[in-house]
C-alpha positions in Angstrom: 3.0 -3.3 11.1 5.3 -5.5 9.7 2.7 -5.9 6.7 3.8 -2.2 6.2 7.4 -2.3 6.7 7.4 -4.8 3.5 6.1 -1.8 0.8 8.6 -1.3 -1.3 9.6 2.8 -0.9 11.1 4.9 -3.6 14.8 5.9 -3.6 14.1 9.4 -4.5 11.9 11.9 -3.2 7.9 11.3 -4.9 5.1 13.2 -3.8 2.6 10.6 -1.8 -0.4 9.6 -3.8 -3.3 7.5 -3.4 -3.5 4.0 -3.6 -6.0 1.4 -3.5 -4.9 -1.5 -0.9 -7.8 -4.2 -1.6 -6.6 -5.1 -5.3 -3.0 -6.2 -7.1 -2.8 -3.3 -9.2 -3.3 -0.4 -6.4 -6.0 1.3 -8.9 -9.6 1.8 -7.0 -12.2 0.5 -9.3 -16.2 0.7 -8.4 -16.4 -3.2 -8.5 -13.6 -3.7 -5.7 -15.3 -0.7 -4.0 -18.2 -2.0 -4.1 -17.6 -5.4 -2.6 -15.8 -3.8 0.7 -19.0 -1.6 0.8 -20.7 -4.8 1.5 -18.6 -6.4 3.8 -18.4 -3.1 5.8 -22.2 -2.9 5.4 -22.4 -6.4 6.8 -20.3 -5.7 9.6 -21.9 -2.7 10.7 -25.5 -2.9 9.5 -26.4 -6.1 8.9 -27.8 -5.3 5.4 -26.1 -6.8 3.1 -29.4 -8.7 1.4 -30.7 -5.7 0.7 -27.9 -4.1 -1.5 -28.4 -4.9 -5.5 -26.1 -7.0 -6.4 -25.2 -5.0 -9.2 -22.3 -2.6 -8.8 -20.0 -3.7 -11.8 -18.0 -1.7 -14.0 -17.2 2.0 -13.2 -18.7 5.4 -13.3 -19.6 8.7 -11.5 -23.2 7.6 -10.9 -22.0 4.8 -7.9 -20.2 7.8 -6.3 -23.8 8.6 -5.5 -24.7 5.3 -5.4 -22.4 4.8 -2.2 -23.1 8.1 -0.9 -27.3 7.5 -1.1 -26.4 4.5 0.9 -24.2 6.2 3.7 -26.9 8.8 3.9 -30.2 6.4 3.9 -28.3 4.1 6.8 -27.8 7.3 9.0 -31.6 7.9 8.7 -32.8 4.4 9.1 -30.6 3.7 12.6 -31.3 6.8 14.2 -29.4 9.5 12.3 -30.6 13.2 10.8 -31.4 13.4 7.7 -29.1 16.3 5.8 -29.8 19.0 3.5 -29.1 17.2 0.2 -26.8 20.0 -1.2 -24.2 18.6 1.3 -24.7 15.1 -0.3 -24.4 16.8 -3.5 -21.0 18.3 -2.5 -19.1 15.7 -0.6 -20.2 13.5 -3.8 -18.3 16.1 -6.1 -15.7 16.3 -3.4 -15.6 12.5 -3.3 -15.8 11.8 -7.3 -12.8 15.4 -7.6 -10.1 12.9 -5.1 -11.0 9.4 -7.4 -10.0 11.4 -10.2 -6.9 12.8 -8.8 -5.9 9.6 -7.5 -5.9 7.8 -11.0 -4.0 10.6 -12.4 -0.5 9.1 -13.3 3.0 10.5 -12.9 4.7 10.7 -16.2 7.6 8.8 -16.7 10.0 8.9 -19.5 10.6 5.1 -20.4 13.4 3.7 -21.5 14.4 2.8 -25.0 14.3 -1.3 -25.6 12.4 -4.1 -26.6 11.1 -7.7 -25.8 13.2 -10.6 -27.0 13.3 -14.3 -25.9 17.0 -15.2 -26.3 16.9 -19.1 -25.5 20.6 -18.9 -25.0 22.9 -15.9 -23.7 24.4 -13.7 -26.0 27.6 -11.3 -25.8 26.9 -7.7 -26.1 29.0 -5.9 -28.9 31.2 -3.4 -28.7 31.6 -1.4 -25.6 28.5 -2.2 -24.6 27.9 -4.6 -21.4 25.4 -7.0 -20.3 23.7 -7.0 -17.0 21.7 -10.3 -16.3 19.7 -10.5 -12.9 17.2 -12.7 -11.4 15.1 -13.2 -8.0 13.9 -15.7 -6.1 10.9 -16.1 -2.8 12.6 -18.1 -0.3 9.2 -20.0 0.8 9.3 -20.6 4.9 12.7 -18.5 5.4 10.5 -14.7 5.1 13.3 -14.1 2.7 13.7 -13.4 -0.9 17.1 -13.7 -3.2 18.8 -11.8 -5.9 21.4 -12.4 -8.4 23.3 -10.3 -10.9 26.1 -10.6 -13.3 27.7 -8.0 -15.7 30.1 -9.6 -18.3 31.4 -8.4 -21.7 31.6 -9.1 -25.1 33.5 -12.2 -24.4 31.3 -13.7 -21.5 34.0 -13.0 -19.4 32.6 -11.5 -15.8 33.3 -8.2 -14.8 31.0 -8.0 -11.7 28.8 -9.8 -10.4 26.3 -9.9 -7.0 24.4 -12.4 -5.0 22.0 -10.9 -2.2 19.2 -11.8 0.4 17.0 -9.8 0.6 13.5 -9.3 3.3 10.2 -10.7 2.9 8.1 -9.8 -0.8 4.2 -10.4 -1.6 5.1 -12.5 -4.5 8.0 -13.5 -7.0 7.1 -10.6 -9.4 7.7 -7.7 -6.5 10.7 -9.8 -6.1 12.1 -9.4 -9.4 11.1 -6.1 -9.8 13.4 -5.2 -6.7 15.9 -7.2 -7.7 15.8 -5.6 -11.1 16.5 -2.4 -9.5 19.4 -3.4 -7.0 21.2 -4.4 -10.0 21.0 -1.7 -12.1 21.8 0.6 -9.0 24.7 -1.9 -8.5 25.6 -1.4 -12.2 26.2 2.1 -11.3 27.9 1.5 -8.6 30.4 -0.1 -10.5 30.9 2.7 -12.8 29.1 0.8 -15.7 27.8 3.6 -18.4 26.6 0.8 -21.5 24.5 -1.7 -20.5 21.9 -3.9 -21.6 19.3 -5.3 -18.8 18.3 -8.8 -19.1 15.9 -10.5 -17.0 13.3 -13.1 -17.8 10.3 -11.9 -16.0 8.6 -10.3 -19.3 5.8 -8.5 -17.0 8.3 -7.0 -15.1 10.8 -6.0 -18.4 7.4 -4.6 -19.7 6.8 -2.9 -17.2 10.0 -1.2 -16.5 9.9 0.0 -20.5 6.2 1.2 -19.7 5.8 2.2 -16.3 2.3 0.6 -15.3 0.0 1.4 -12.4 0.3 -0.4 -9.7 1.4 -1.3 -6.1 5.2 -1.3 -7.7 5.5 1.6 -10.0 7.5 3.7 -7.2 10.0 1.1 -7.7 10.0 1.2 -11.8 10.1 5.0 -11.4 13.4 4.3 -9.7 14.7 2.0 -12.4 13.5 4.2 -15.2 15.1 7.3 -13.4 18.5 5.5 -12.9 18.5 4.2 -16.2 18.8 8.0 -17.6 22.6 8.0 -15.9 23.4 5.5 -18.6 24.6 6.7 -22.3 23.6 3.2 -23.3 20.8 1.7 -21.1 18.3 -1.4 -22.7 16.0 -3.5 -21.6 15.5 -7.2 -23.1 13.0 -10.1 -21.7 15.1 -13.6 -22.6 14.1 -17.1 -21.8 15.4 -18.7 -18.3 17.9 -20.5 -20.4 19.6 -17.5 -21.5 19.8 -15.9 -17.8 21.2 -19.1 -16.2 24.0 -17.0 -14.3 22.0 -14.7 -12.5 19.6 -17.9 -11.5 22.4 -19.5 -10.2 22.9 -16.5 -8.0 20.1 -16.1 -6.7 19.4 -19.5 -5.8 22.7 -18.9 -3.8 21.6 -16.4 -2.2 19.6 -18.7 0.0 23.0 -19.7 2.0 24.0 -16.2 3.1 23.9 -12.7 5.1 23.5 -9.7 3.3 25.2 -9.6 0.0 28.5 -10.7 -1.5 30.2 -9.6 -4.4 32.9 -10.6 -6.8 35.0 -8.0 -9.0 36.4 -9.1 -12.4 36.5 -13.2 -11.3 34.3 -16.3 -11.9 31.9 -16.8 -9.0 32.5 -20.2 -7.7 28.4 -21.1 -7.0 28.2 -20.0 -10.8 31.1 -22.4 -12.2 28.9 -24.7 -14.1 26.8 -21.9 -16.0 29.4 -20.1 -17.0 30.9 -22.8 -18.7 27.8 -23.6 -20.5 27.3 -20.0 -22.1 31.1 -20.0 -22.6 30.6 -23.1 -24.5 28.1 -21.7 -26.7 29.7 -18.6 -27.6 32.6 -20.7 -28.9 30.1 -23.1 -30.9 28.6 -20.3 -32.8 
């Protein structure tokens, strides 16, 4: 149960769809299939030596392959044998719901590209720069986010430092976080903005929506992203994205969430300082 509570849900309202649970990426593929075959075989059967110890790669023919099986156990342990147009059909029906399954939603993406700032950069013009960054707290069952907006002059307009529940791994965590912040950017009325984070499989992914365990929760980014006029997506080095580290590693100390309007946040200080330096030095 609790296992279940942690998927990550979509804000809006998505049709359910199919997904795999016994790989990262959500996608059923005949080799993963294949190996719980076995272990269910083994469990129930006992006859797991027997199987080929083929089974790679994928194709329609191991939908039959699987179904022979089911159909050759049921006769060997007592069953009746059926008329084989039924195998026939529950294999189409079978093969009809894989397809359907790997069918993807369509997702306009947003407009950006991958760089690798080494140090932070002010946006131009009207334009504002939203920096965020997560964190798994190992042994607290906790993860934590961190996210600054500032302007052309590094100065801070908002910024956010949150705790957050339990993830699978750091890259769910960032891709969570990344969507906090940009639903906190519009909560602050931010139109213009640049996202910057330095997970580059997760900024990837968020420009091209990939499928996976996760893409309920790019779907959400992507989707809020279209209330921006301006909305851009950059992958910089951790160097450049010190701010929103700092937050997050913050995070760790408190409840919840805390947030600063137009002021310097005090666990940030000593980053701030450094990117103010080097906008002055350039």
């Amino acid at each position: 149960m609790e296992a279940m509570v942690r998927i990550p849900l979509s804000r809006r309202y998505v049709p359910d769809v199919w997904m795999w649970l016994h790989n990262k990426k959500g996608n059923f593929s005949v080799r993963s299939g294949y190996h719980i075959a076995r272990m269910i075989a083994k469990e129930e059967y006992g006859l797991m030596e027997s199987l080929n110890r083929g089974g790679k790669g994928e194709g329609d023919e191991s939908v039959l392959h699987v179904m022979w099986y089911g159909l050759r156990n049921s006769i060997v342990y007592g069953g009746c044998i059926q008329d084989p147009t039924r195998l026939v059909q529950h294999a189409k029906d079978f093969l009809q719901e894989y397809r359907d399954a790997q069918t993807q939603l369509s997702v306009q993406t947003s407009s950006g590209s991958m760089h690798h700032q080494v140090r932070w950069v002010p946006p131009s013009g009207s334009v504002y720069k939203l920096n965020v960054d997560a964190t798994v707290f190992k042994g607290m069952k906790a993860s934590g986010v961190g996210a600054v907006v500032r302007n052309e002059n590094g100065e801070v307009m908002v910024a956010m430092a949150g705790k957050g529940s339990q993830v699978q791994d750091s890259e769910e965590a960032e891709a969570l976080a990344c969507r906090r912040a940009v639903e906190f950017a519009l909560e602050a009325g931010f139109r213009e903005i640049i996202l910057e984070g330095d997970n580059c499989n997760v900024m990837k992914s968020i420009l091209g929506p990939k499928s996976d365990r996760d893409r309920y929760v790019y779907d959400d980014i992507n989707s809020m992203g279209r209330e921006f006029r301006v909305f851009y997506v950059l992958c910089v080095k951790r160097g450049a994205n010190s701010v929103a580290h700092s937050l997050e590693k913050f995070a760790r100390h408190i409840d919840g969430e805390i947030v600063w309007l137009e002021e310097n946040p005090p666990p940030v200080a000593d980053a701030l300082y450094l990117d103010n330096c080097n906008i002055m030095n350039e």
